[in-house]
C-alpha atoms as an extended CHARMM CRD file, in Angstrom:
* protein
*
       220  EXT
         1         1  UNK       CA            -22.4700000000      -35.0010000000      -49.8630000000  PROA      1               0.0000000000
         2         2  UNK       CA            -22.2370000000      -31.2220000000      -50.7010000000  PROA      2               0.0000000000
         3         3  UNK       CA            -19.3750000000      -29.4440000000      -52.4940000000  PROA      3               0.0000000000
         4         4  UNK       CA            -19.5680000000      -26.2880000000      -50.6430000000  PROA      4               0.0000000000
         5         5  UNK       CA            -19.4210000000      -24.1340000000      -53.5150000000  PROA      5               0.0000000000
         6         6  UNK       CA            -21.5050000000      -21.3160000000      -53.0760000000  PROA      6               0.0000000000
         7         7  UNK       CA            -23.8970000000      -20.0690000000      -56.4000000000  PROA      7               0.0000000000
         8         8  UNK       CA            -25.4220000000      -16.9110000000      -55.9440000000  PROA      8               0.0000000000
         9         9  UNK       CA            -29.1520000000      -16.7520000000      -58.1310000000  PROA      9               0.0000000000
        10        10  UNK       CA            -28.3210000000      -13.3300000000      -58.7240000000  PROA      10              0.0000000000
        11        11  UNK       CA            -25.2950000000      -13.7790000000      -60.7140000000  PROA      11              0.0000000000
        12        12  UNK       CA            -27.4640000000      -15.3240000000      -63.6150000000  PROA      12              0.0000000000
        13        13  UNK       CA            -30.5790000000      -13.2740000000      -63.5740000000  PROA      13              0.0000000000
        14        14  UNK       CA            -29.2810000000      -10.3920000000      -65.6130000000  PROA      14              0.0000000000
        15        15  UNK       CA            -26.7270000000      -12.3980000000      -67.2970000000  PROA      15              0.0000000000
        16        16  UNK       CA            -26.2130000000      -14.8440000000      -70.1300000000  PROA      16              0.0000000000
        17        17  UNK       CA            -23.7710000000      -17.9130000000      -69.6440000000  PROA      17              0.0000000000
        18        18  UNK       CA            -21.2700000000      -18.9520000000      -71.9360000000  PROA      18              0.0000000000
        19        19  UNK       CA            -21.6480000000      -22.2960000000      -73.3170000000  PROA      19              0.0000000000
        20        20  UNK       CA            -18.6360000000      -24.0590000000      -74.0640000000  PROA      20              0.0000000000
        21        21  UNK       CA            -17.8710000000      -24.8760000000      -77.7010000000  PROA      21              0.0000000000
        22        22  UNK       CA            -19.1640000000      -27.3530000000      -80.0860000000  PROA      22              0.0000000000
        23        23  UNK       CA            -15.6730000000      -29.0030000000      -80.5150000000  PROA      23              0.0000000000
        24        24  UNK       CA            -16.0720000000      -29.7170000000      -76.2490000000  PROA      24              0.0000000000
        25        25  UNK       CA            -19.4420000000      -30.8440000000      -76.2460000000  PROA      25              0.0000000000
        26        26  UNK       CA            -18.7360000000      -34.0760000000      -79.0580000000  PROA      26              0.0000000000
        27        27  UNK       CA            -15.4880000000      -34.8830000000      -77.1150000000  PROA      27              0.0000000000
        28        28  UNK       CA            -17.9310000000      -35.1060000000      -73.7350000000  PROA      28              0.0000000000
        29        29  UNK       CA            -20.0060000000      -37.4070000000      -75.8330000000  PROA      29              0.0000000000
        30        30  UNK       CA            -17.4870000000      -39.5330000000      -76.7840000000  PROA      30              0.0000000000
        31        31  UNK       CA            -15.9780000000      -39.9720000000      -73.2330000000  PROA      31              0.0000000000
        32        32  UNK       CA            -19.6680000000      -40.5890000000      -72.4480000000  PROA      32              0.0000000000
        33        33  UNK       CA            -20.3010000000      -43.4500000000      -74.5820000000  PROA      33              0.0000000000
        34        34  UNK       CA            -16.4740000000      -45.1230000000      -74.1550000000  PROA      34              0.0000000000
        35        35  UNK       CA            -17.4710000000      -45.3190000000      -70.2540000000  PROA      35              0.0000000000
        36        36  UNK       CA            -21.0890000000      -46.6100000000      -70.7510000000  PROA      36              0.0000000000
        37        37  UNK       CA            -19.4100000000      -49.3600000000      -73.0820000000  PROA      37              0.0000000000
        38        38  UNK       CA            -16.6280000000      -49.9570000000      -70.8080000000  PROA      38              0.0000000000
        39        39  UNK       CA            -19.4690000000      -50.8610000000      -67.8510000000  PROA      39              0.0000000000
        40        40  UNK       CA            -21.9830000000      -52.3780000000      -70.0980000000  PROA      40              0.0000000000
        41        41  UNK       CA            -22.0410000000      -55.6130000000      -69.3990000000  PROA      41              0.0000000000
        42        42  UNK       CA            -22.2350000000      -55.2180000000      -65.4870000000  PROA      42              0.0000000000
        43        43  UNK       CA            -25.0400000000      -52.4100000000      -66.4150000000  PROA      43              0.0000000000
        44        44  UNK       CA            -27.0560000000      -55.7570000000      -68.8910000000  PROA      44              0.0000000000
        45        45  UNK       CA            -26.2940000000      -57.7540000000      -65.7300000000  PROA      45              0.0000000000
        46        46  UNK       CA            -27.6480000000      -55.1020000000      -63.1650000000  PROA      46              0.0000000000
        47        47  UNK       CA            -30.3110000000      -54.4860000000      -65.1170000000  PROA      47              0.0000000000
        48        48  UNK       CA            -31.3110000000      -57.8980000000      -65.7550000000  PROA      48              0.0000000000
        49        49  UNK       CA            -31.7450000000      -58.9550000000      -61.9890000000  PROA      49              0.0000000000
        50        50  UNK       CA            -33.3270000000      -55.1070000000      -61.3330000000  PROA      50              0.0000000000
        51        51  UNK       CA            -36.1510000000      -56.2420000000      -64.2280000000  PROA      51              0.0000000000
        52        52  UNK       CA            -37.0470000000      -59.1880000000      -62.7100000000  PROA      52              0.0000000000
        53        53  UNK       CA            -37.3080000000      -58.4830000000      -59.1990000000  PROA      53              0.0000000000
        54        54  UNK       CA            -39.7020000000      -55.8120000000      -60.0310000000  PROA      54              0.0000000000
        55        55  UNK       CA            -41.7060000000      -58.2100000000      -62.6260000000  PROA      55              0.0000000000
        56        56  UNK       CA            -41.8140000000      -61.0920000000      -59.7710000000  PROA      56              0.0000000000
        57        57  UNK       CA            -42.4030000000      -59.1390000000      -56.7490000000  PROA      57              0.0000000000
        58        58  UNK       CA            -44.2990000000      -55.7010000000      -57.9170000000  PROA      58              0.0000000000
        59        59  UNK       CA            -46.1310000000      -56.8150000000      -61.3690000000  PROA      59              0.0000000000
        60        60  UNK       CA            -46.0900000000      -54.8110000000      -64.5410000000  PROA      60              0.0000000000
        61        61  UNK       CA            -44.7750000000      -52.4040000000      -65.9090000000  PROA      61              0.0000000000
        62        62  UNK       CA            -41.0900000000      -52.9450000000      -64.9620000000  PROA      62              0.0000000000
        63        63  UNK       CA            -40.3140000000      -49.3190000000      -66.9140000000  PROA      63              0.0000000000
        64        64  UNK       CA            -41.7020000000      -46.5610000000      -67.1440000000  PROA      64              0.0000000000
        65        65  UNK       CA            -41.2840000000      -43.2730000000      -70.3960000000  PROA      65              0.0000000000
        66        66  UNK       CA            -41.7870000000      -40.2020000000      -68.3960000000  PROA      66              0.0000000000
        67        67  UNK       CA            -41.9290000000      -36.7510000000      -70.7580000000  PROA      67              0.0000000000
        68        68  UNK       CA            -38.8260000000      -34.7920000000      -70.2380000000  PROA      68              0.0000000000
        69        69  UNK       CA            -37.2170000000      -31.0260000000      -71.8450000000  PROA      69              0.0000000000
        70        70  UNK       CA            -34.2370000000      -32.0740000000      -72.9470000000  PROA      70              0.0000000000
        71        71  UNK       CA            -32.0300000000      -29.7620000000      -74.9450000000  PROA      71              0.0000000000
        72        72  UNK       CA            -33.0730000000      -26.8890000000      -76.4960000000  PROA      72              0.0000000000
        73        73  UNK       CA            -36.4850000000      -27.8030000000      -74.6950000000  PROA      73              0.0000000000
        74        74  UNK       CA            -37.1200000000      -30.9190000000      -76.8860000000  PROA      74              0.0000000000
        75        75  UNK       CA            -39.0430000000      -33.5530000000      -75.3660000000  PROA      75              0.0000000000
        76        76  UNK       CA            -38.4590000000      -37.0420000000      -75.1600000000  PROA      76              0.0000000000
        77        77  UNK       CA            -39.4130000000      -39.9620000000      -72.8660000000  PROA      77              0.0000000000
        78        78  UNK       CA            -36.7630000000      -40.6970000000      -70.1300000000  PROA      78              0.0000000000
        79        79  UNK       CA            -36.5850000000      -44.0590000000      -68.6310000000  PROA      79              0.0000000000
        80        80  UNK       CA            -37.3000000000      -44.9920000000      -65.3890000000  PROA      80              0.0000000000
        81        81  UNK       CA            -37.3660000000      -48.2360000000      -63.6260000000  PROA      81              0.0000000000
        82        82  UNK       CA            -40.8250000000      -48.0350000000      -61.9550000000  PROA      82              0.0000000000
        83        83  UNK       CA            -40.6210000000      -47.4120000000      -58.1230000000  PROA      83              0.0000000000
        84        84  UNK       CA            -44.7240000000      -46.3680000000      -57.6110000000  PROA      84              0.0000000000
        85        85  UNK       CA            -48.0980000000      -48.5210000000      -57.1860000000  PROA      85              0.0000000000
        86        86  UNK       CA            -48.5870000000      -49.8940000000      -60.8380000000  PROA      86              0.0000000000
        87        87  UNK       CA            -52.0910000000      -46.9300000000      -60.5190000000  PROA      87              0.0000000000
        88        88  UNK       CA            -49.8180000000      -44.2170000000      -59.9040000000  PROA      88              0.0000000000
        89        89  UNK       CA            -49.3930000000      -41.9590000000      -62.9490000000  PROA      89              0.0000000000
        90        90  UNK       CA            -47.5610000000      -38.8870000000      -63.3150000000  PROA      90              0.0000000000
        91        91  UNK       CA            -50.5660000000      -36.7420000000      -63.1960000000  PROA      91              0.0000000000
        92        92  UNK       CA            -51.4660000000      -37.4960000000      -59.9970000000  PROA      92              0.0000000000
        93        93  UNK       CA            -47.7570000000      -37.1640000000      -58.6300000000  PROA      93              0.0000000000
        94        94  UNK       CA            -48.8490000000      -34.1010000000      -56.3710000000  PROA      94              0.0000000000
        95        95  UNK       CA            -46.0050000000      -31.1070000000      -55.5920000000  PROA      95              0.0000000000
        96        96  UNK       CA            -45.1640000000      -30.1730000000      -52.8420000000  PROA      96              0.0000000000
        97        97  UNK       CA            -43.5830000000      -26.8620000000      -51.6240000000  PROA      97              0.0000000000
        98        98  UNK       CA            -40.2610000000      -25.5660000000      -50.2270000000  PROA      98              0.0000000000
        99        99  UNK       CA            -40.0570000000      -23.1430000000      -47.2860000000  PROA      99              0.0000000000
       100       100  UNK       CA            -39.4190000000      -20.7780000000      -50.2010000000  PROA      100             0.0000000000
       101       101  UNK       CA            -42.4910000000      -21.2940000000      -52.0950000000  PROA      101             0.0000000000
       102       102  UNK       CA            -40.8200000000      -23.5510000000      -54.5780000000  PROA      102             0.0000000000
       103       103  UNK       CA            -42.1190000000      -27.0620000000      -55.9440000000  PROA      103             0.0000000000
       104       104  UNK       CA            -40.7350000000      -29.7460000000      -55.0860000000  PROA      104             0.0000000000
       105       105  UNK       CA            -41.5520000000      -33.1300000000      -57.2200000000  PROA      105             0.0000000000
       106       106  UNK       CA            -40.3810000000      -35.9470000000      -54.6790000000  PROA      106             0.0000000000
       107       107  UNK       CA            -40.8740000000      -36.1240000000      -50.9140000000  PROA      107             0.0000000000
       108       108  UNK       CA            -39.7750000000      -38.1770000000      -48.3370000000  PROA      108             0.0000000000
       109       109  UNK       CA            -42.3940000000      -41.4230000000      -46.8540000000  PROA      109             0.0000000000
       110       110  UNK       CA            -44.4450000000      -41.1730000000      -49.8170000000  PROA      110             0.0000000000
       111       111  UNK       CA            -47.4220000000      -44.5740000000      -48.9460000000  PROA      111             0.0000000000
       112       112  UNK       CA            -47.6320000000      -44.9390000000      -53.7850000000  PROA      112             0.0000000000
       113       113  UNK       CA            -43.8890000000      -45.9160000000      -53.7210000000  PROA      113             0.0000000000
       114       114  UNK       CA            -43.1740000000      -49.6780000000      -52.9660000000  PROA      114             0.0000000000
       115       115  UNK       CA            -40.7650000000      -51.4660000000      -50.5580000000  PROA      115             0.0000000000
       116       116  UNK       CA            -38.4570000000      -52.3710000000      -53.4140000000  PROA      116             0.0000000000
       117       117  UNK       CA            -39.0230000000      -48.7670000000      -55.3020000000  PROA      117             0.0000000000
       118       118  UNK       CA            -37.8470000000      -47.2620000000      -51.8770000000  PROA      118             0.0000000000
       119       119  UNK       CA            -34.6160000000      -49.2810000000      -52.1800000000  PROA      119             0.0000000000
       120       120  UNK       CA            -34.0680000000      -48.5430000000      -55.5190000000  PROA      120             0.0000000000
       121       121  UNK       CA            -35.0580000000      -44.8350000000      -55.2450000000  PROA      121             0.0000000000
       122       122  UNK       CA            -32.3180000000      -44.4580000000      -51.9150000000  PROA      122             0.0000000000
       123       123  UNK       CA            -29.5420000000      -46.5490000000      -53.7980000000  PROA      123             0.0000000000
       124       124  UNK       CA            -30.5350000000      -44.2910000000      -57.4760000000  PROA      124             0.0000000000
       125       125  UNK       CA            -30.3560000000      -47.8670000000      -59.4100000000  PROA      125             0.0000000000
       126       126  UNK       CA            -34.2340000000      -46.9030000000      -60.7510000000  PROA      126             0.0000000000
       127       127  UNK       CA            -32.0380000000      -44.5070000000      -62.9020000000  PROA      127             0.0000000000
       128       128  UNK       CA            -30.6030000000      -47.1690000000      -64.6050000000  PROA      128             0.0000000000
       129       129  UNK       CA            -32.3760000000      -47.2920000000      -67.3560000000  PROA      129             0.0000000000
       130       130  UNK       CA            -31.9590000000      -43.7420000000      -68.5560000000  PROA      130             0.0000000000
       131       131  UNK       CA            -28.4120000000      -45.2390000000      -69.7780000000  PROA      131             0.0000000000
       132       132  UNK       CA            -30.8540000000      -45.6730000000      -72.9060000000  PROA      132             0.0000000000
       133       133  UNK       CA            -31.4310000000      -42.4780000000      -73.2830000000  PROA      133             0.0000000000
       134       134  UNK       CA            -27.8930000000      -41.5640000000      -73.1610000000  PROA      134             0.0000000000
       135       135  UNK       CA            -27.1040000000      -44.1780000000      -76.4070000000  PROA      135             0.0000000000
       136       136  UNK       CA            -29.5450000000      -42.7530000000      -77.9280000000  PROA      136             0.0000000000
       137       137  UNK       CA            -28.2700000000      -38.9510000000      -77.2160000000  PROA      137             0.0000000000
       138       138  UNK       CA            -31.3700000000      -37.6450000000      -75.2230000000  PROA      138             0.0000000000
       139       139  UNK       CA            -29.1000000000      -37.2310000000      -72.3100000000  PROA      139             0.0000000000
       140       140  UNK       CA            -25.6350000000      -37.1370000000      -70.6760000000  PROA      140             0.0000000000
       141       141  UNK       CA            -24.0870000000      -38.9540000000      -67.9270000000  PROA      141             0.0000000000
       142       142  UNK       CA            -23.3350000000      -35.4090000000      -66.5150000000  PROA      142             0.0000000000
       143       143  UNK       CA            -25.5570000000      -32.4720000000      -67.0460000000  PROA      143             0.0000000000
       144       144  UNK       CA            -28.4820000000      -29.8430000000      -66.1070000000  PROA      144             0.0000000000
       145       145  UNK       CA            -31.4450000000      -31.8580000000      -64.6700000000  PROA      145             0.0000000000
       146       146  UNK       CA            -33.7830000000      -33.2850000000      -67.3030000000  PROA      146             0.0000000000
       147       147  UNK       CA            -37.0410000000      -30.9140000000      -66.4080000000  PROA      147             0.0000000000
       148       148  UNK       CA            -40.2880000000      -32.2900000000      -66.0570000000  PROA      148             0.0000000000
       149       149  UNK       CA            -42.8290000000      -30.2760000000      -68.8970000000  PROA      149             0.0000000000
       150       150  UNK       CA            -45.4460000000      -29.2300000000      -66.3890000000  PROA      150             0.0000000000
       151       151  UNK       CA            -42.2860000000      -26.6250000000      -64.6710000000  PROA      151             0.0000000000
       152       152  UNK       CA            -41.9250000000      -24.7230000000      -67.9430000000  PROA      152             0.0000000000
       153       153  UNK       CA            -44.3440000000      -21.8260000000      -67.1500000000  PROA      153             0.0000000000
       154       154  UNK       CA            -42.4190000000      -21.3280000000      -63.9970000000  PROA      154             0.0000000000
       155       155  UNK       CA            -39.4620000000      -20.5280000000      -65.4760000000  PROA      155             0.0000000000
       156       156  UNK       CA            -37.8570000000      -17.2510000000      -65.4550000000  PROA      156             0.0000000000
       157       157  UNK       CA            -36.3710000000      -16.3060000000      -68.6260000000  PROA      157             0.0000000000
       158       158  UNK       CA            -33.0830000000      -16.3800000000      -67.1120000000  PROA      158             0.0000000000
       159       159  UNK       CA            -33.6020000000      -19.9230000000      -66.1660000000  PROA      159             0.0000000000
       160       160  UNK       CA            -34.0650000000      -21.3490000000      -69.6980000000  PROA      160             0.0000000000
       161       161  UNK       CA            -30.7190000000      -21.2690000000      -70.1990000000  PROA      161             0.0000000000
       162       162  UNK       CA            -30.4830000000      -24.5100000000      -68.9300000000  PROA      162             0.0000000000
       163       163  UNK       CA            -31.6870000000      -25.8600000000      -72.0010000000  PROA      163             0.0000000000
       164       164  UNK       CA            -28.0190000000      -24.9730000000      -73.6870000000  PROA      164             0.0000000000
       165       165  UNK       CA            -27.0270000000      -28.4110000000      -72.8230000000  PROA      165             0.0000000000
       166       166  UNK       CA            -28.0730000000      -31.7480000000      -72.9220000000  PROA      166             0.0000000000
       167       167  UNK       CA            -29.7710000000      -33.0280000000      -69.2650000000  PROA      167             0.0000000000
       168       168  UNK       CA            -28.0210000000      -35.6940000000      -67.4690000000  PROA      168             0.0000000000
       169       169  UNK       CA            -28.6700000000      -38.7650000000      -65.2620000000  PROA      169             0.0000000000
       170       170  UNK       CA            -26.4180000000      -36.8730000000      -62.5880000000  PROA      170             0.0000000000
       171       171  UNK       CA            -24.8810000000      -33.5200000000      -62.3960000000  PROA      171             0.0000000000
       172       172  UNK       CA            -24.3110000000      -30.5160000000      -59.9880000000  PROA      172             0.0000000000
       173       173  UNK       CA            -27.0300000000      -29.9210000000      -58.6840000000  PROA      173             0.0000000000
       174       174  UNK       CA            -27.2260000000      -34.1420000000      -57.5410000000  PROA      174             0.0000000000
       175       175  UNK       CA            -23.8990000000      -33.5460000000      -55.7070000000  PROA      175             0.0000000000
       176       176  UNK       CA            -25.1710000000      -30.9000000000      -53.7770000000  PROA      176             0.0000000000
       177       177  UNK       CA            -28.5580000000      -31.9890000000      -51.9700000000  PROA      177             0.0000000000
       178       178  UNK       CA            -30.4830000000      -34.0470000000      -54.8170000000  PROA      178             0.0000000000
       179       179  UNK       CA            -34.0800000000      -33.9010000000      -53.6750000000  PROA      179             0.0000000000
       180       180  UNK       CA            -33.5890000000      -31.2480000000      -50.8290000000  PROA      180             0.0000000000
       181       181  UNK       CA            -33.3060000000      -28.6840000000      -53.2950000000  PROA      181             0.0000000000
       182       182  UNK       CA            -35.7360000000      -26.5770000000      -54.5650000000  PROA      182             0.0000000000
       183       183  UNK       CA            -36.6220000000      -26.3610000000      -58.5540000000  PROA      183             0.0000000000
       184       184  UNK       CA            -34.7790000000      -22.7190000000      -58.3600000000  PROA      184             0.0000000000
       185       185  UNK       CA            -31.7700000000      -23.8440000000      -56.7070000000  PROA      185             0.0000000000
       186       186  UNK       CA            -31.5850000000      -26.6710000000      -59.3450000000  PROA      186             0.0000000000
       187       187  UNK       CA            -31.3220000000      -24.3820000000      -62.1150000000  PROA      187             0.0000000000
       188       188  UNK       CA            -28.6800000000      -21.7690000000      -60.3220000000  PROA      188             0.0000000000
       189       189  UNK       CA            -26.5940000000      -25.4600000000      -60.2530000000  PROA      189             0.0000000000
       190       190  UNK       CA            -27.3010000000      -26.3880000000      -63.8610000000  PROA      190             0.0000000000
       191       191  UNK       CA            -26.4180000000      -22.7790000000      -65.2370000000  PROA      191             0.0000000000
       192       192  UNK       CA            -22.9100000000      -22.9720000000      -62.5670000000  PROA      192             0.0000000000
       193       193  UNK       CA            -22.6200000000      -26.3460000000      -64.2120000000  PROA      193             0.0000000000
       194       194  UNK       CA            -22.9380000000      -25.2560000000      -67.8450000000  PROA      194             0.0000000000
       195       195  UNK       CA            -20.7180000000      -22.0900000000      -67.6450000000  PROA      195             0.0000000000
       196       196  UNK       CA            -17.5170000000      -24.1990000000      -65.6390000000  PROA      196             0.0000000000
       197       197  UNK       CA            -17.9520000000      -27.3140000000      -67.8060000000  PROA      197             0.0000000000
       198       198  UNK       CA            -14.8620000000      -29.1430000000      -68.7420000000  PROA      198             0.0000000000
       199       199  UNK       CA            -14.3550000000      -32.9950000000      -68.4970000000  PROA      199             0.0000000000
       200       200  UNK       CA            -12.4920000000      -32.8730000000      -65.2840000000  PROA      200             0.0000000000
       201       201  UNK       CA            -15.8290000000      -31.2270000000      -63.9740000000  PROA      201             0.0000000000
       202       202  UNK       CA            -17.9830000000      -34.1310000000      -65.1670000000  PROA      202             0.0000000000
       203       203  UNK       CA            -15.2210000000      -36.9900000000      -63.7780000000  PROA      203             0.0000000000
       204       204  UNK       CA            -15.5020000000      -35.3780000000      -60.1560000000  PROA      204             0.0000000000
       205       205  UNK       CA            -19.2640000000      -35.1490000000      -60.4900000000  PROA      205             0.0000000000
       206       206  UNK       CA            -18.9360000000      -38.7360000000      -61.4760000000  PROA      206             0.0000000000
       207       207  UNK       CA            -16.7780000000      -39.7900000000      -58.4420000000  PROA      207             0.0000000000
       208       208  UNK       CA            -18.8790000000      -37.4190000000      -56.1000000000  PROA      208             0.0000000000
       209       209  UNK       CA            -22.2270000000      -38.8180000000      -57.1480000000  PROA      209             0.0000000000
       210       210  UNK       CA            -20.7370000000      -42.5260000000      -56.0780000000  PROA      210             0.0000000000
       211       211  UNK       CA            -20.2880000000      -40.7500000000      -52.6880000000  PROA      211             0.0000000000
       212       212  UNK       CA            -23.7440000000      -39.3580000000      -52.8620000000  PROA      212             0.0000000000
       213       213  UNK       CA            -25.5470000000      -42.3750000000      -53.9040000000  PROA      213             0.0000000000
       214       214  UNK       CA            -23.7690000000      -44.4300000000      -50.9620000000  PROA      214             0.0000000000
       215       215  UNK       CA            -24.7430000000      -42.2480000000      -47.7100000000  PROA      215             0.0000000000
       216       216  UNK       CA            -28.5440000000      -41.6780000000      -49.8460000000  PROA      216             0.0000000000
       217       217  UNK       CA            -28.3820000000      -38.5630000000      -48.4680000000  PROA      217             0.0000000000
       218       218  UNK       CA            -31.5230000000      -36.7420000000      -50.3040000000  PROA      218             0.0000000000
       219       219  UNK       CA            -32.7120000000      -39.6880000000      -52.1510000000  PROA      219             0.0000000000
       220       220  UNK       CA            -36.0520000000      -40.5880000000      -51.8420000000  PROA      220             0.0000000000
């Protein structure tokens, strides 16, 4: 499901966003962790069942840390439920390319990922576990994409902006083509995210990412 909103990369290149205030930011996190509490026990339950189907019918590990830049470019290790052949490791993840040029981290058919992970990867419930990282303030239920380390050199300097906010488990760039898009349309959709931010924003990309996550369109 796409929102139609056009970003133009050129609006950002020779421009620095806004951020919104400090004030804003706290009031997001404390909407953020009154839902997650709110849900918790169906997340424990969901969770739970998620664990063990993994443990039973794929083997160990169940979850995976994966390094992520999170804001202001710190790292930290983002949970994952794991979706790949127990031997796959993140180093030999290869990238593929856009029709641009750009990387792209995920493709479609990929033989590492299991029959479950495949199900879990289309329905976004390996994911789940990142709720973690939200308690623990690493991320947001709404924000820029949490960037993989090994993209930093590509980065423009325009594009670390994104760091100005705290990466989320969704956001806008999910709502409009997840995995289709290119690392350089991701960031033009974190920056439009940033800049427009308000808690209305991050309740529609809430309800819009339900949408998403039910017709799996991108998801793989």
């Amino acid at each position: 499901m796409k929102t139609d909103i056009p970003i133009d990369k050129a609006q950002y290149i020779n421009h620095t966003i806004s951020t919104p205030p400090s004030s804003t930011i706290q009031r997001k996190r404390y909407f953020e962790l009154l839902l997650v509490s709110v849900t918790l026990p169906l997340i424990l339950l969901l969770l739970g069942l998620i664990s063990f189907l993994i443990l039973v019918i794929d083997g160990k590990p169940v979850i995976l840390q994966q390094p992520r830049l999170g804001l202001y470019q710190q790292r930290f290790l983002m949970y994952k439920f794991r979706t790949m052949m127990a031997t796959t490791t993140d180093e030999q993840i290869p990238f593929d390319c856009a029709s641009s040029g750009e990387p792209i981290y995920k493709s479609p058919n990929d033989p590492r990922v299991t029959r479950l992970g495949s199900i879990l990867r289309r329905t976004s419930l390996d994911e789940l576990p990142q709720l973690f990282n939200v308690l623990k303030g690493e991320m947001s239920l709404v924000g820029p994409r949490p960037l993989m380390p090994v993209f930093l050199p590509q980065l423009a300097n325009w594009q670390l902006q994104r760091f100005k906010m705290t990466p989320g488990m969704t956001g806008w760039w999910q709502v409009n083509g997840r995995s289709h898009l290119p690392l350089h349309i991701h960031t033009e959709y974190d920056l439009y995210y940033i800049e427009h931010y308000s808690i209305w924003l991050d309740v529609k990309i809430l309800f819009l990412t339900i949408s998403t996550v039910i017709s799996g369109d991108g998801a793989w």
